[in-house]
C-alpha positions as CSV (number, residue, x, y, z in Angstrom):
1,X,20.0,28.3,50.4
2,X,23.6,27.2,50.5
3,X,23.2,23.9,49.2
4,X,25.7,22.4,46.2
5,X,24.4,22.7,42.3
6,X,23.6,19.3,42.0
7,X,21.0,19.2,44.8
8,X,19.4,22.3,43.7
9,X,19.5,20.5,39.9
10,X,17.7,17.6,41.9
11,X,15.3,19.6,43.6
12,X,14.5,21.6,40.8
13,X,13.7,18.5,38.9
14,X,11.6,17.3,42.3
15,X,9.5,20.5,42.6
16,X,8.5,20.4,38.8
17,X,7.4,16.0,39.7
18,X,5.6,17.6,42.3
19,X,3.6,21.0,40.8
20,X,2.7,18.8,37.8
21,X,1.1,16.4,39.9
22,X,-0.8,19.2,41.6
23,X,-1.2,21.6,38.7
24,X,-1.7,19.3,35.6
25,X,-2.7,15.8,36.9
26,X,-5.0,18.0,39.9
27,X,-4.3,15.7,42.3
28,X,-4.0,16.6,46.2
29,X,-1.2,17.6,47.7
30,X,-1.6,15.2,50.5
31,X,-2.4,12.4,48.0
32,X,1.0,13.2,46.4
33,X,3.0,13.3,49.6
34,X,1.4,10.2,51.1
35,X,2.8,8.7,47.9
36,X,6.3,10.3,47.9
37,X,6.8,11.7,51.0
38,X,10.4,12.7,50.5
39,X,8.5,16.1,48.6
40,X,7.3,17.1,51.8
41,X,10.8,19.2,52.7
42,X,9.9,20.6,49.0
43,X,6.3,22.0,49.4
44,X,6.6,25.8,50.6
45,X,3.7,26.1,53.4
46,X,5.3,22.8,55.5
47,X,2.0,20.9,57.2
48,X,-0.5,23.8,55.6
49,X,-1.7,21.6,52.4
50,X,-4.3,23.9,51.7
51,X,-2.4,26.9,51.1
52,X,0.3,28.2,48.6
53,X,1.8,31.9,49.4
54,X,-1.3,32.8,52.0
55,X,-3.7,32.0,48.8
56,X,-6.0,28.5,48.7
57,X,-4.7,26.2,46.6
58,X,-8.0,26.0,44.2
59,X,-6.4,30.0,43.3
60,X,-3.3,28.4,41.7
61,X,-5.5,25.1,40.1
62,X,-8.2,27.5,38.8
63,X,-5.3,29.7,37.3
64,X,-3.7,26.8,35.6
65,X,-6.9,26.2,33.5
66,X,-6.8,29.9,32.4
67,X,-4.9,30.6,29.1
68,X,-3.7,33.9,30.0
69,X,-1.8,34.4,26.9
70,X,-4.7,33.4,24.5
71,X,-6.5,36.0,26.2
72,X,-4.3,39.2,26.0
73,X,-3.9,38.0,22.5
74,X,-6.9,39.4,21.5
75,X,-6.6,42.9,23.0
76,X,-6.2,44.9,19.7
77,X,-5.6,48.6,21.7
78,X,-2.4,49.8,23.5
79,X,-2.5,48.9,26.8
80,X,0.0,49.6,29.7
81,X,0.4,46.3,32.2
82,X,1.8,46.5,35.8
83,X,2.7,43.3,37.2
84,X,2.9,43.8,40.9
85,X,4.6,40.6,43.3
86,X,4.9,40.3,47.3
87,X,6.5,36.9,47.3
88,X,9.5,37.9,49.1
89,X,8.8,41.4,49.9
């Protein structure tokens, strides 16, 4: 992105205010950005507040509540996994 270490420290530290809000609090994204707007530049979709990645946000709230891990703890049989990601493809 060509910015300077210390902004992307600060903005780092601004997006993880901002998806814990969302995520772990589950409050709106408008709700947060009425409150502190300067996350707007932050949130990936611009004006779409409904979205993440082409996915509805309830996707990413309803995956938070999942304890992913817990669950393939308890697969007792070899398995073979393929993790497959189109962000940025």
């Amino acid at each position: 992105m060509g910015k300077p270490p210390a902004q992307v420290t600060e903005r780092m530290k601004n997006s993880a205010k901002l998806y814990y809000e969302w995520l772990i609090k589950g409050r709106t994204i408008d709700a947060i950005l009425k409150e502190q707007p300067q996350f707007e530049e932050l949130w990936p979709e611009g004006k779409d507040h409904a979205h993440l990645y082409g996915r509805p946000l309830a996707f990413y709230q309803e995956l938070q509540q999942l304890n992913i891990a817990a669950a393939w703890s308890n697969v007792k049989v070899a398995t073979y996994t393929l993790r497959v990601s189109s962000i940025g493809s």
